[in-house]
N, CA, C and O atoms as a Maestro MAE file, in Angstrom:
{
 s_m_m2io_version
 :::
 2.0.0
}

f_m_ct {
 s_m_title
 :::
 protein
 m_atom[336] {
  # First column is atom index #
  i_m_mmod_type
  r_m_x_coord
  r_m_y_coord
  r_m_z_coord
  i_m_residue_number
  s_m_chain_name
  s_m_pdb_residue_name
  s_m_pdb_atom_name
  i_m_atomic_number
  :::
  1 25 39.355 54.264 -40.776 1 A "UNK " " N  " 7
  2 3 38.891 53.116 -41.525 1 A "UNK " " CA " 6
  3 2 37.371 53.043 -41.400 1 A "UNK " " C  " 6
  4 15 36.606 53.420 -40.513 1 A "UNK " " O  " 8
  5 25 37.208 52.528 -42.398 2 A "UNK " " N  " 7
  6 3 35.201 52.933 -42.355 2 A "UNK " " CA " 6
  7 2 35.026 51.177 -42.564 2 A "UNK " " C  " 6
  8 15 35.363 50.332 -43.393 2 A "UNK " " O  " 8
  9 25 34.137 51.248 -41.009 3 A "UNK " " N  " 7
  10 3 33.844 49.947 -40.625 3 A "UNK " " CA " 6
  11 2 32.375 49.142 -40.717 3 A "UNK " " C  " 6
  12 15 31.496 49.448 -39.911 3 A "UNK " " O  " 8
  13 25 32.142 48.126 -41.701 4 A "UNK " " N  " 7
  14 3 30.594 47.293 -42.329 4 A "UNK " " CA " 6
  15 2 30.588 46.613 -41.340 4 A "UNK " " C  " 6
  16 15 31.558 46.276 -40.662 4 A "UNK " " O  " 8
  17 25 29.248 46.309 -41.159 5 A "UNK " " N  " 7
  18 3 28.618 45.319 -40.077 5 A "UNK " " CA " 6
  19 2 28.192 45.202 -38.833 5 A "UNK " " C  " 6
  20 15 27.685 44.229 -38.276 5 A "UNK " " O  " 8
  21 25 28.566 46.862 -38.207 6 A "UNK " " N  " 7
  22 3 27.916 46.978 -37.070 6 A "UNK " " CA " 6
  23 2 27.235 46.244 -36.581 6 A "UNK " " C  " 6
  24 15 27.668 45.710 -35.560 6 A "UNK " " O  " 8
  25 25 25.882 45.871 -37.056 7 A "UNK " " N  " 7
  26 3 24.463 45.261 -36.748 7 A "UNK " " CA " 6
  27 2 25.145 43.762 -36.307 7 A "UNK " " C  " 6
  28 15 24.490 43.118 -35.488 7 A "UNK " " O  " 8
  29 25 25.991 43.367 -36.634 8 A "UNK " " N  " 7
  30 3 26.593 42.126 -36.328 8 A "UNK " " CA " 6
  31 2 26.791 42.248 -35.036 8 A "UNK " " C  " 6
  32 15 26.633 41.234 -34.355 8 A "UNK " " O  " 8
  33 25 27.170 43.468 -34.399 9 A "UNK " " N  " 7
  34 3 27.713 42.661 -32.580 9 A "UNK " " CA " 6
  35 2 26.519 43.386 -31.879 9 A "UNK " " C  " 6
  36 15 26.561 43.086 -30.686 9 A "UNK " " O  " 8
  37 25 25.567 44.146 -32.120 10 A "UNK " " N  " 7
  38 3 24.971 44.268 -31.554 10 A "UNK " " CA " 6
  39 2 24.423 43.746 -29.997 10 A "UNK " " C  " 6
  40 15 24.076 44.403 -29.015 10 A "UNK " " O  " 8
  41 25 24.498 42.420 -30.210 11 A "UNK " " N  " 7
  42 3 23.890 41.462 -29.188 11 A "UNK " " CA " 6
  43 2 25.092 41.628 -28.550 11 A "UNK " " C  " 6
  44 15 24.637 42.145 -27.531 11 A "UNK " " O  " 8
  45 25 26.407 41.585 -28.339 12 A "UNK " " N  " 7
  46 3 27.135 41.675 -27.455 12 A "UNK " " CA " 6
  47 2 27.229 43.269 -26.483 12 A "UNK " " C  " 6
  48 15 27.545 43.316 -25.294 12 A "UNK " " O  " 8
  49 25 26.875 44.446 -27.330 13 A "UNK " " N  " 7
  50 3 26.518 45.297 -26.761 13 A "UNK " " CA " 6
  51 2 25.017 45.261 -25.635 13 A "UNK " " C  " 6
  52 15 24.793 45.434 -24.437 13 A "UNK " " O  " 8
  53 25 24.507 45.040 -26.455 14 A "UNK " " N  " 7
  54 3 23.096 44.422 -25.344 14 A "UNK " " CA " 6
  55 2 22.847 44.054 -24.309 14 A "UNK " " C  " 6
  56 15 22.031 44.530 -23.519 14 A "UNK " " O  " 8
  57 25 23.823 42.759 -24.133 15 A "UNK " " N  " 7
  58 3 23.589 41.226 -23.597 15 A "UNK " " CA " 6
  59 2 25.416 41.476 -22.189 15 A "UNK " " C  " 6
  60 15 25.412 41.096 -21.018 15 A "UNK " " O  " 8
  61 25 26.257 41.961 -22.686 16 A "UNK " " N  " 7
  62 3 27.230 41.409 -21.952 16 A "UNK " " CA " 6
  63 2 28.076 42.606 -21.436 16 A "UNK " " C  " 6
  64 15 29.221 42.562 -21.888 16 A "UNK " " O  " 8
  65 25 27.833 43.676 -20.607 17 A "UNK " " N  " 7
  66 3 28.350 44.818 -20.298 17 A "UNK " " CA " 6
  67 2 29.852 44.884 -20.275 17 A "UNK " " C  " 6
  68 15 30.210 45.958 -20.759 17 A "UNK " " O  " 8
  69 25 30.847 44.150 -19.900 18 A "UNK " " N  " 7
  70 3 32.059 43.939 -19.556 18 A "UNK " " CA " 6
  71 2 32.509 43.969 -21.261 18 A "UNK " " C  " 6
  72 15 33.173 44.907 -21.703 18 A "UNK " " O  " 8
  73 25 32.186 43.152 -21.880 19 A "UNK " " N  " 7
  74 3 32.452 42.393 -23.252 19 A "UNK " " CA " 6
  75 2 32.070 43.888 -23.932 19 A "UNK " " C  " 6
  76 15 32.967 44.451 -24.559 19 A "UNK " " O  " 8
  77 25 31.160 44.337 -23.853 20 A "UNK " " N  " 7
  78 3 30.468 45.556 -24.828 20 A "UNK " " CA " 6
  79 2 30.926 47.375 -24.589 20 A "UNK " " C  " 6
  80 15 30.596 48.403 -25.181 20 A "UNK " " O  " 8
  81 25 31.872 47.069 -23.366 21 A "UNK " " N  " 7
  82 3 33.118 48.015 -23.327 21 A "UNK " " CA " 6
  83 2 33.930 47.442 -23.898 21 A "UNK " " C  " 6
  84 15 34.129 48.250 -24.805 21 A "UNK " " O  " 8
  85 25 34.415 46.849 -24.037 22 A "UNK " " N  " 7
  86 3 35.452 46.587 -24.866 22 A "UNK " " CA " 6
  87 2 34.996 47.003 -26.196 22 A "UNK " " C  " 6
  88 15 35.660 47.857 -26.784 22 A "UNK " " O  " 8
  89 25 34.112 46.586 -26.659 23 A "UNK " " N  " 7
  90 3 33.511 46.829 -27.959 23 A "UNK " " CA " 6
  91 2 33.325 47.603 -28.947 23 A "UNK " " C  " 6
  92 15 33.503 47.561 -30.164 23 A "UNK " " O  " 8
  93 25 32.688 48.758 -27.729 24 A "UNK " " N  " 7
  94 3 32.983 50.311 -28.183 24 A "UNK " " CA " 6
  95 2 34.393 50.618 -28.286 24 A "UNK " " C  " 6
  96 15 34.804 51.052 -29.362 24 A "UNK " " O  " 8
  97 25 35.074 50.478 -27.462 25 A "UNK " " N  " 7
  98 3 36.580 50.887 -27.881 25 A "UNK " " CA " 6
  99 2 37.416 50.497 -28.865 25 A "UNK " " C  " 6
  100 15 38.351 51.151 -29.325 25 A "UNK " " O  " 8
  101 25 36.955 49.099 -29.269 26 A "UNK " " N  " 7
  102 3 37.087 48.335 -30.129 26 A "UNK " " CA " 6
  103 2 37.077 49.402 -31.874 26 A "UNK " " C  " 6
  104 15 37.896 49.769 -32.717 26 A "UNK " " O  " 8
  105 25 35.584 49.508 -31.609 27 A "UNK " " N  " 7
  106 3 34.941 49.724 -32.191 27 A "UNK " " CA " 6
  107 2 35.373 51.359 -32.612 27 A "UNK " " C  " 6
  108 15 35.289 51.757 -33.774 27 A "UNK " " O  " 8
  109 25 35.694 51.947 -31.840 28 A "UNK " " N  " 7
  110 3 36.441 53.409 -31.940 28 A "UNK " " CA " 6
  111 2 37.892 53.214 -32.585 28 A "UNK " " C  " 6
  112 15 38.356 53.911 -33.487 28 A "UNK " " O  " 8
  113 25 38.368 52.399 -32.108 29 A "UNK " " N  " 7
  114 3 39.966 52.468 -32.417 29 A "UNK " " CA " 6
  115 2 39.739 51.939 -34.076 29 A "UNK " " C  " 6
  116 15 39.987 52.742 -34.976 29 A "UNK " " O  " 8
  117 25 39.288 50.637 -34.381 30 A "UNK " " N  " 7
  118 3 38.994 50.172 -35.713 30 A "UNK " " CA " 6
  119 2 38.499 51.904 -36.717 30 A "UNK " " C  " 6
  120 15 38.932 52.178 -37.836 30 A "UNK " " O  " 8
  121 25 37.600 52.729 -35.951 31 A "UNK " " N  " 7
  122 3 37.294 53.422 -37.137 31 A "UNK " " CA " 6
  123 2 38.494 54.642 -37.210 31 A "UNK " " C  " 6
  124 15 38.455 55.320 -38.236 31 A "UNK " " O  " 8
  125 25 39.087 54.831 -36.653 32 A "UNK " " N  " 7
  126 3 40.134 55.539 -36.856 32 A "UNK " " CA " 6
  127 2 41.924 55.078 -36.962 32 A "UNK " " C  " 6
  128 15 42.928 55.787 -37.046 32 A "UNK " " O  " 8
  129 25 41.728 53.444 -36.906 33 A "UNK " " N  " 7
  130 3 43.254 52.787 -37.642 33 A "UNK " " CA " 6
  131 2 43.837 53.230 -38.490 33 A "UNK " " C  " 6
  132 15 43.062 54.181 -38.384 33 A "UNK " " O  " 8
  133 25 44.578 53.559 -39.413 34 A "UNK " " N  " 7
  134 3 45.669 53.435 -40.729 34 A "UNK " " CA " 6
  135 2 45.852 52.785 -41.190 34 A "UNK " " C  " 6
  136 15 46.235 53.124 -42.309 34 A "UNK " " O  " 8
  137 25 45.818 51.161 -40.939 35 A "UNK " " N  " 7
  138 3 46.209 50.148 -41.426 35 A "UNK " " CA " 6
  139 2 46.692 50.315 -42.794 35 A "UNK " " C  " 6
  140 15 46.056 50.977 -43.614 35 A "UNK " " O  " 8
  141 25 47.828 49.720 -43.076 36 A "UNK " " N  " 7
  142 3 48.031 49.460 -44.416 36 A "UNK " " CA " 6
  143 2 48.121 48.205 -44.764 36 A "UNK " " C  " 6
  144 15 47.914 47.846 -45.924 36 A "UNK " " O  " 8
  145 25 48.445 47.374 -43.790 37 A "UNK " " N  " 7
  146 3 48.937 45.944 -44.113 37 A "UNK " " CA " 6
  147 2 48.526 45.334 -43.094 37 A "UNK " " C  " 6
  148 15 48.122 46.076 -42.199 37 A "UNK " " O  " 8
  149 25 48.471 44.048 -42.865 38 A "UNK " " N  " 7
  150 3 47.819 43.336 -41.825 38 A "UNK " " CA " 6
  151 2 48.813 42.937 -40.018 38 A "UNK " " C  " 6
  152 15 48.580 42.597 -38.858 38 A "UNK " " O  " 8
  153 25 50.074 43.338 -41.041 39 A "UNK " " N  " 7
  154 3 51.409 43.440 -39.278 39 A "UNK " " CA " 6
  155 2 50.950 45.031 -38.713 39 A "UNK " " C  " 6
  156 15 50.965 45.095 -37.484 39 A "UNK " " O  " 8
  157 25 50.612 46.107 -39.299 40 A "UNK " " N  " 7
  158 3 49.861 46.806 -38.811 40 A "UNK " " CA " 6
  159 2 49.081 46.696 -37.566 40 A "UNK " " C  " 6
  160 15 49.371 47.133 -36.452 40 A "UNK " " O  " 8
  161 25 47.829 45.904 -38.023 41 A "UNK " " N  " 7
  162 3 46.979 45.039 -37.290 41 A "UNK " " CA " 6
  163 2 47.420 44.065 -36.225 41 A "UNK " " C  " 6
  164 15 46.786 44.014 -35.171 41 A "UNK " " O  " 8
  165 25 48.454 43.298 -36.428 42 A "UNK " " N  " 7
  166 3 49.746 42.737 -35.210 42 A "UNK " " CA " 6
  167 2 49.401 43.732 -34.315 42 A "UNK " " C  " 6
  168 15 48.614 43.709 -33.368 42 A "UNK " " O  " 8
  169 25 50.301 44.851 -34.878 43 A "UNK " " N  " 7
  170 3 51.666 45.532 -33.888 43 A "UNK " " CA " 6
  171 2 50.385 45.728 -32.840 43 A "UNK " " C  " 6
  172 15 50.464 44.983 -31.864 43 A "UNK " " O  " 8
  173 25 48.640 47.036 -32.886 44 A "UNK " " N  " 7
  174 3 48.114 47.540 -32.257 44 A "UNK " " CA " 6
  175 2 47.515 46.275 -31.594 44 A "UNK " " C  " 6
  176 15 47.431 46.349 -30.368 44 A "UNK " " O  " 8
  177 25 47.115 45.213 -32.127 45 A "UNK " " N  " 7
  178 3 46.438 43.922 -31.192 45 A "UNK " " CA " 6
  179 2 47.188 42.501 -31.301 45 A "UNK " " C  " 6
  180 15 47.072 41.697 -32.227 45 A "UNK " " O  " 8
  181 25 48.020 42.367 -30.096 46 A "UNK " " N  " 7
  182 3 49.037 41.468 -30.314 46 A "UNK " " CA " 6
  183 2 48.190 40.257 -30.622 46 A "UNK " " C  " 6
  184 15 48.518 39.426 -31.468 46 A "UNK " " O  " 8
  185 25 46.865 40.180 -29.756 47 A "UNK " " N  " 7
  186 3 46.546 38.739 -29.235 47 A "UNK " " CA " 6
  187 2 45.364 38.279 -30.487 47 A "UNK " " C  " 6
  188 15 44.624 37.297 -30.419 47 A "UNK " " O  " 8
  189 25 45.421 39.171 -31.495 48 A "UNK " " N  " 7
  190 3 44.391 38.812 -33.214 48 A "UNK " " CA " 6
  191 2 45.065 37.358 -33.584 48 A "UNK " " C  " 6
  192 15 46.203 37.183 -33.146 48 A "UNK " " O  " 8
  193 25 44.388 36.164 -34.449 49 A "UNK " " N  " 7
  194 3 44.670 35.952 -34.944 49 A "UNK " " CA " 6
  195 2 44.478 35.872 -36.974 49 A "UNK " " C  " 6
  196 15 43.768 36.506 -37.754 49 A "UNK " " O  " 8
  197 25 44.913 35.405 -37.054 50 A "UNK " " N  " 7
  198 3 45.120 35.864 -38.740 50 A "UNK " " CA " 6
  199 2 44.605 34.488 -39.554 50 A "UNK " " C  " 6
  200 15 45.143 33.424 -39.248 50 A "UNK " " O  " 8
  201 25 43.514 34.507 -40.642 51 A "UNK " " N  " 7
  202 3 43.583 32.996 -40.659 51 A "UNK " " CA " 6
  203 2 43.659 32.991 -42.027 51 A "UNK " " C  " 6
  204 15 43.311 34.016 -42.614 51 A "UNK " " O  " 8
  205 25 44.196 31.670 -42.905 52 A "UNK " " N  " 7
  206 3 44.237 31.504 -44.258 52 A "UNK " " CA " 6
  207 2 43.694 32.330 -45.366 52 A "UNK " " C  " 6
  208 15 44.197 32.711 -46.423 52 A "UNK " " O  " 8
  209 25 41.875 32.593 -44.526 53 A "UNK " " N  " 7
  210 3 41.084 33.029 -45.974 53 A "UNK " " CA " 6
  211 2 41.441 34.477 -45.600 53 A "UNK " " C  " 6
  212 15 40.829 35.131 -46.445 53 A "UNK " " O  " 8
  213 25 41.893 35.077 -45.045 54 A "UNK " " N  " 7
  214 3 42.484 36.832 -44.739 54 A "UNK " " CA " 6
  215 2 41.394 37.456 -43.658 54 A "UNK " " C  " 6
  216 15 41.290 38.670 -43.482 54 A "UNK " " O  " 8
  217 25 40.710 36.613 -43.055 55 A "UNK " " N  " 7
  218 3 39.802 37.091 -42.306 55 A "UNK " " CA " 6
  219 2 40.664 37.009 -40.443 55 A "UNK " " C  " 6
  220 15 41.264 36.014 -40.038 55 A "UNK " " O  " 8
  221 25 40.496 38.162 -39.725 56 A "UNK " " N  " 7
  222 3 41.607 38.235 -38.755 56 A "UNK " " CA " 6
  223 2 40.232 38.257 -37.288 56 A "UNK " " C  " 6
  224 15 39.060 38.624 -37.198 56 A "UNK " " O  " 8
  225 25 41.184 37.682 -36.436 57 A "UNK " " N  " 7
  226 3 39.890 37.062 -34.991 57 A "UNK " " CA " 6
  227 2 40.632 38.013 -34.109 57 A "UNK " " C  " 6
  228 15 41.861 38.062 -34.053 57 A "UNK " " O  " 8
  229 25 39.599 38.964 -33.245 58 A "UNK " " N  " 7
  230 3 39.727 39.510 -32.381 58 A "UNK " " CA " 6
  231 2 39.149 38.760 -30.955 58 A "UNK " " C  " 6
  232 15 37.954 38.500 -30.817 58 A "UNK " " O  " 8
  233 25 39.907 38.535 -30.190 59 A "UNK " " N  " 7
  234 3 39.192 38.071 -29.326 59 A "UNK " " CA " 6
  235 2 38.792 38.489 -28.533 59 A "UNK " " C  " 6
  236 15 39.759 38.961 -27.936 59 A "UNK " " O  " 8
  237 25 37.498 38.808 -27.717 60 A "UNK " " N  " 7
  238 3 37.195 39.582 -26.928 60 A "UNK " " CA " 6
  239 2 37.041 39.871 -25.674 60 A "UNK " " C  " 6
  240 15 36.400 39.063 -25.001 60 A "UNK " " O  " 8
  241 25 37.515 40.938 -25.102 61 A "UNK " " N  " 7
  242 3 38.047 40.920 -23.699 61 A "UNK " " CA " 6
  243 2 36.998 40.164 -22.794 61 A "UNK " " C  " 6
  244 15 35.886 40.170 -23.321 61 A "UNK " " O  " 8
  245 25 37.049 39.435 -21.432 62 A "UNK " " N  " 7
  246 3 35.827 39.178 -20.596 62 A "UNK " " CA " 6
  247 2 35.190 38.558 -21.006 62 A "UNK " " C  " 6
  248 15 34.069 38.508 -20.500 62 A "UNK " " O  " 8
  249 25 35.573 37.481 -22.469 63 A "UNK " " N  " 7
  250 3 34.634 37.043 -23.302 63 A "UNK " " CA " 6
  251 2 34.863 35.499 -23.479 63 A "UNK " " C  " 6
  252 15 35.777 35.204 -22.709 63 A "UNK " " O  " 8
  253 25 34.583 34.775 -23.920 64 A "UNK " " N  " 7
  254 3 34.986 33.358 -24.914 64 A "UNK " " CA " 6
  255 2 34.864 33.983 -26.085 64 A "UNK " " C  " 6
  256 15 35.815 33.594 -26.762 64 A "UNK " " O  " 8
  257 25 34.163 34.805 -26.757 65 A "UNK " " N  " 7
  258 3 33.990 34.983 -28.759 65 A "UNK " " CA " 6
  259 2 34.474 35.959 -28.712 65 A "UNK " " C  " 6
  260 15 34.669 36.804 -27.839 65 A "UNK " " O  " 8
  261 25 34.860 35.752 -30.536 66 A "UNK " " N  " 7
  262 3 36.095 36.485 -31.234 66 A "UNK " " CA " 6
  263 2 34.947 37.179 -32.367 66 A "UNK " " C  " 6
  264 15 33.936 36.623 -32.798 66 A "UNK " " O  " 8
  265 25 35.460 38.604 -32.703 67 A "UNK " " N  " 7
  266 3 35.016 39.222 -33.331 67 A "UNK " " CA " 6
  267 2 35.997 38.680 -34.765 67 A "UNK " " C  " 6
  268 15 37.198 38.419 -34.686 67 A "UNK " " O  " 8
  269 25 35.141 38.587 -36.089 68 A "UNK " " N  " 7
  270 3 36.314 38.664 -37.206 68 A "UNK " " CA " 6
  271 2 35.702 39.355 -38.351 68 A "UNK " " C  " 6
  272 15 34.508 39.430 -38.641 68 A "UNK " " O  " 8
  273 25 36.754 39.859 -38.967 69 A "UNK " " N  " 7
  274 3 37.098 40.932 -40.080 69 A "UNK " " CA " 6
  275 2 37.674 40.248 -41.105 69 A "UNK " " C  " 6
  276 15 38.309 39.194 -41.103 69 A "UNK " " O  " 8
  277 25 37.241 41.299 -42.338 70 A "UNK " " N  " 7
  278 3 37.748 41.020 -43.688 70 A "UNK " " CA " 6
  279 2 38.529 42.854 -43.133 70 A "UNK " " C  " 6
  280 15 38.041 43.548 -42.242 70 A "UNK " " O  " 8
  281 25 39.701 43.204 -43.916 71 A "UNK " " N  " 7
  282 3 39.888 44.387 -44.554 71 A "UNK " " CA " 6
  283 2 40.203 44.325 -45.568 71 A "UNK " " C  " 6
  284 15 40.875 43.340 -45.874 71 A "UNK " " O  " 8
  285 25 39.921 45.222 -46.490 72 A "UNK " " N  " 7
  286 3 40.251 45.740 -47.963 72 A "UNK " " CA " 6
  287 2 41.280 46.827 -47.088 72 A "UNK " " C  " 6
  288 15 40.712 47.676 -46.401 72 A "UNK " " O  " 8
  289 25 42.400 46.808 -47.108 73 A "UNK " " N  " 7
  290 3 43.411 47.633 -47.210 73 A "UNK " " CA " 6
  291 2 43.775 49.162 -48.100 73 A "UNK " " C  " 6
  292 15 44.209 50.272 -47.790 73 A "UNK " " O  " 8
  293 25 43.410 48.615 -49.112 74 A "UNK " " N  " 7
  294 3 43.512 49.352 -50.220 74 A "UNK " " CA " 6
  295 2 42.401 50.789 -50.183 74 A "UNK " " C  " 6
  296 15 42.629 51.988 -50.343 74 A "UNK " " O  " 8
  297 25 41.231 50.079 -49.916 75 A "UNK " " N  " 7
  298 3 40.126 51.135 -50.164 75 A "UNK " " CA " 6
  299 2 39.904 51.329 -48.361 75 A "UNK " " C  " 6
  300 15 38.791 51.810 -48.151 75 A "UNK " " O  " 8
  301 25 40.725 51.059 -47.003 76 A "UNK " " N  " 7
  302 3 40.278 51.174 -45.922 76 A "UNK " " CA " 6
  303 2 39.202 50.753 -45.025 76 A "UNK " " C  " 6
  304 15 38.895 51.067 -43.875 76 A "UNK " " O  " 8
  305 25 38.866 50.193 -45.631 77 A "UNK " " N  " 7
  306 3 37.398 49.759 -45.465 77 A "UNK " " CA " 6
  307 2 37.303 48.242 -44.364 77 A "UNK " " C  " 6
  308 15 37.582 47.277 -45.076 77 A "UNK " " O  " 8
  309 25 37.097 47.926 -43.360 78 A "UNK " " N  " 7
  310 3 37.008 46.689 -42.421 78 A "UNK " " CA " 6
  311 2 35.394 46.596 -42.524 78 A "UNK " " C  " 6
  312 15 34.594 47.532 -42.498 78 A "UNK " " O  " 8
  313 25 35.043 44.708 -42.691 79 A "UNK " " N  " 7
  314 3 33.819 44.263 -42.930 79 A "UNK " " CA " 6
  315 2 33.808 43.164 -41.905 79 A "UNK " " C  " 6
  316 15 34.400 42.087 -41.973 79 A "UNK " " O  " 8
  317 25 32.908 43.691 -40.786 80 A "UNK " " N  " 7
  318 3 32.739 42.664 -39.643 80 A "UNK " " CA " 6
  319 2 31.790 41.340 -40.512 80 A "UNK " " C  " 6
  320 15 30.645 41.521 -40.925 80 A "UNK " " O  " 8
  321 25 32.444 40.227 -40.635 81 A "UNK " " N  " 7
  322 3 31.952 39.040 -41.199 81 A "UNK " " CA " 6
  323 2 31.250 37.981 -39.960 81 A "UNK " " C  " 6
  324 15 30.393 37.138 -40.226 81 A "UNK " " O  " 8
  325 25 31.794 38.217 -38.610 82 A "UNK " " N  " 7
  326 3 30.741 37.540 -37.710 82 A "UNK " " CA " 6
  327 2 31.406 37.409 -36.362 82 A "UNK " " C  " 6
  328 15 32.480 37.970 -36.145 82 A "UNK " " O  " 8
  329 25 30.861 36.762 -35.557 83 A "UNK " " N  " 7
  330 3 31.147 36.443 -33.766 83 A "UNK " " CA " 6
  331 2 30.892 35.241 -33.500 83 A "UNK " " C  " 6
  332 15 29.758 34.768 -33.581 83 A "UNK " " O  " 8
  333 25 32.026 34.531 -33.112 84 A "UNK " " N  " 7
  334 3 31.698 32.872 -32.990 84 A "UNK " " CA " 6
  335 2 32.222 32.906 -31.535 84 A "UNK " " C  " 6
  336 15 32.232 31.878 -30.858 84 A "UNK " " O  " 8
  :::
 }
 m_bond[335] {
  # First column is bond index #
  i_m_from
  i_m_to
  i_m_order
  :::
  1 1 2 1
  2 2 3 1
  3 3 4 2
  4 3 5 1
  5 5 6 1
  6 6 7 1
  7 7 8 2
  8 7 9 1
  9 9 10 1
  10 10 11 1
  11 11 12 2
  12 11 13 1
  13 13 14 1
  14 14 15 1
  15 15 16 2
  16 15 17 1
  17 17 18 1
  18 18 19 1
  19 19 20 2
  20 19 21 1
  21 21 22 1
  22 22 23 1
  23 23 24 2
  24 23 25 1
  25 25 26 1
  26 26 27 1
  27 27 28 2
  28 27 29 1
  29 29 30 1
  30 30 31 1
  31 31 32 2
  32 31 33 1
  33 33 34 1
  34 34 35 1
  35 35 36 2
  36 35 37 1
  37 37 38 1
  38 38 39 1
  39 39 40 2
  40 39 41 1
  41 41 42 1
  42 42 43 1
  43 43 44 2
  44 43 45 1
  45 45 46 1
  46 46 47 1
  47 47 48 2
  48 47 49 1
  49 49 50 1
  50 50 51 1
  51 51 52 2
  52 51 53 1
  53 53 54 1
  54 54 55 1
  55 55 56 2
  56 55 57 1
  57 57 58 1
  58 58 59 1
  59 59 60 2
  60 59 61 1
  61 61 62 1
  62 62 63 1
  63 63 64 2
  64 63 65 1
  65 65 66 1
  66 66 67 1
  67 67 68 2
  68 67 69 1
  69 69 70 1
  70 70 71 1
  71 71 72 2
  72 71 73 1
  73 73 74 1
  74 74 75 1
  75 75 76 2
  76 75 77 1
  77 77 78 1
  78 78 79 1
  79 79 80 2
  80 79 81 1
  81 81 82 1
  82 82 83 1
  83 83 84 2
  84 83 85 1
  85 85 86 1
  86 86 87 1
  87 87 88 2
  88 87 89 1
  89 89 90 1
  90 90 91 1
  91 91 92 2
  92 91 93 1
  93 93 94 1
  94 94 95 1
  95 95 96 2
  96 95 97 1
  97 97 98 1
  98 98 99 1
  99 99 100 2
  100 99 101 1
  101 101 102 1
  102 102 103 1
  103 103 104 2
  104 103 105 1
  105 105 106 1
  106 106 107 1
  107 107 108 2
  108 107 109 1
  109 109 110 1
  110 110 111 1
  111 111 112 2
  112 111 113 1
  113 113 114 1
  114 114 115 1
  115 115 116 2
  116 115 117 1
  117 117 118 1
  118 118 119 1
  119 119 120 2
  120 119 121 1
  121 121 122 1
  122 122 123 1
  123 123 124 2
  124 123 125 1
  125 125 126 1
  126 126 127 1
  127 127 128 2
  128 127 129 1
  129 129 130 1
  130 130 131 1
  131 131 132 2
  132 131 133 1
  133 133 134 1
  134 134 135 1
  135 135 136 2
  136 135 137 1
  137 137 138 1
  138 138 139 1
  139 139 140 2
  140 139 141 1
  141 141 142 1
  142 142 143 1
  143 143 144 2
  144 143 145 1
  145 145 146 1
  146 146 147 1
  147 147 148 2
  148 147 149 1
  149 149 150 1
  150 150 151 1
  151 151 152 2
  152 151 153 1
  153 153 154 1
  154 154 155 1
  155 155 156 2
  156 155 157 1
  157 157 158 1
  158 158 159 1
  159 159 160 2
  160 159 161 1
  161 161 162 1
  162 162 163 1
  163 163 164 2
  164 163 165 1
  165 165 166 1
  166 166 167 1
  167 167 168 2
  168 167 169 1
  169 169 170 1
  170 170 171 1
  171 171 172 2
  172 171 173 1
  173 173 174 1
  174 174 175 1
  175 175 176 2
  176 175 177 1
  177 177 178 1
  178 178 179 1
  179 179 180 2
  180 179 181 1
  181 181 182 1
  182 182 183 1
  183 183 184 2
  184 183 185 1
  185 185 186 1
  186 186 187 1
  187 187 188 2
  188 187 189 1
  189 189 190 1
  190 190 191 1
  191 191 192 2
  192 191 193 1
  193 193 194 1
  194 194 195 1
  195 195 196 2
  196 195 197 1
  197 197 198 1
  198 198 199 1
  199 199 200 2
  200 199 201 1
  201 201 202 1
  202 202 203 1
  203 203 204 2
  204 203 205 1
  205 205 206 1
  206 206 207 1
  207 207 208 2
  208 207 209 1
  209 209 210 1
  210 210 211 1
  211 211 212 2
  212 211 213 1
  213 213 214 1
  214 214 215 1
  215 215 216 2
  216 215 217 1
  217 217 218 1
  218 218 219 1
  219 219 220 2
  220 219 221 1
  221 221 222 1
  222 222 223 1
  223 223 224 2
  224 223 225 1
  225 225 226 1
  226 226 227 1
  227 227 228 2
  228 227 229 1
  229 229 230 1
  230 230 231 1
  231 231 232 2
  232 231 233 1
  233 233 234 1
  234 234 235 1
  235 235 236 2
  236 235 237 1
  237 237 238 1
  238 238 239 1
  239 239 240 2
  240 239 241 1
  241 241 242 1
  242 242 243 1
  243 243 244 2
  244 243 245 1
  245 245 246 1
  246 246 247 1
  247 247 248 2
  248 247 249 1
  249 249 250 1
  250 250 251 1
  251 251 252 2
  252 251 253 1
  253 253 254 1
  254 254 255 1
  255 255 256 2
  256 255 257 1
  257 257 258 1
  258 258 259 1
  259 259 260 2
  260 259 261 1
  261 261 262 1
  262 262 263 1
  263 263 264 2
  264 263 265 1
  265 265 266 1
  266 266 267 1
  267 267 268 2
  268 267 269 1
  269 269 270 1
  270 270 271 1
  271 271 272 2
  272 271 273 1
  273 273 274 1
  274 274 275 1
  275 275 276 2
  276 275 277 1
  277 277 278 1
  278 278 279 1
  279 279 280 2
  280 279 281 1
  281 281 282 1
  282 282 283 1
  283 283 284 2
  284 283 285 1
  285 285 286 1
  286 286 287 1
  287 287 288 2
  288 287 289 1
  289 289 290 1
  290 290 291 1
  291 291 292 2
  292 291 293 1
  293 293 294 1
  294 294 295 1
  295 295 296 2
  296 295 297 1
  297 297 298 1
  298 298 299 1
  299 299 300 2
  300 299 301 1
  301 301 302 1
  302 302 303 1
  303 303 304 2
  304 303 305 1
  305 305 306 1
  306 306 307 1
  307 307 308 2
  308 307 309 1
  309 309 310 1
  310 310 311 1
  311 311 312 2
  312 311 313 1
  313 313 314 1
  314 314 315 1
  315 315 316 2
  316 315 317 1
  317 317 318 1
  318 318 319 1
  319 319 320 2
  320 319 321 1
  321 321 322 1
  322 322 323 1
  323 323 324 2
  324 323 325 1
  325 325 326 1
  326 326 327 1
  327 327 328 2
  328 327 329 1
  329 329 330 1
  330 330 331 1
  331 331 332 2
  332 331 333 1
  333 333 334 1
  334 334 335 1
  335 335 336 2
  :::
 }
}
């Protein structure tokens, strides 16, 4: 899966060593997913949640903030939309 927005967590790579392993791995596993559908996304991260507008919260290990995503399914493509 070819993943937009890098530049978005940056600061957690930076700033929070514990949090920014996770990140990379994160960040590895996302670019090589299959996803087709969003129970996909379930099955490999139980603890995501999923919200109305289709944007899904990762929460991050060692952390309080959640990473969240748009995917386009179709074209593979995951768009990091922000870190709250």
């Amino acid at each position: 899966m070819r993943l937009i927005g890098k530049d978005k967590i940056q600061i957690i790579l930076r700033t929070d060593e514990p949090a920014s392993k996770w990140m990379r791995g994160w960040v590895a596993e996302l670019e090589h997913a299959t996803w087709k559908h969003p129970e996909d996304v379930s099955r490999q991260f139980p603890n995501i949640r999923l919200s109305e507008d289709g944007q899904i919260a990762f929460p991050i290990n060692s952390c309080s903030k959640e990473v969240y995503i748009k995917i386009a399914f179709q074209q593979n493509i995951a768009i990091i939309t922000g870190i709250q």
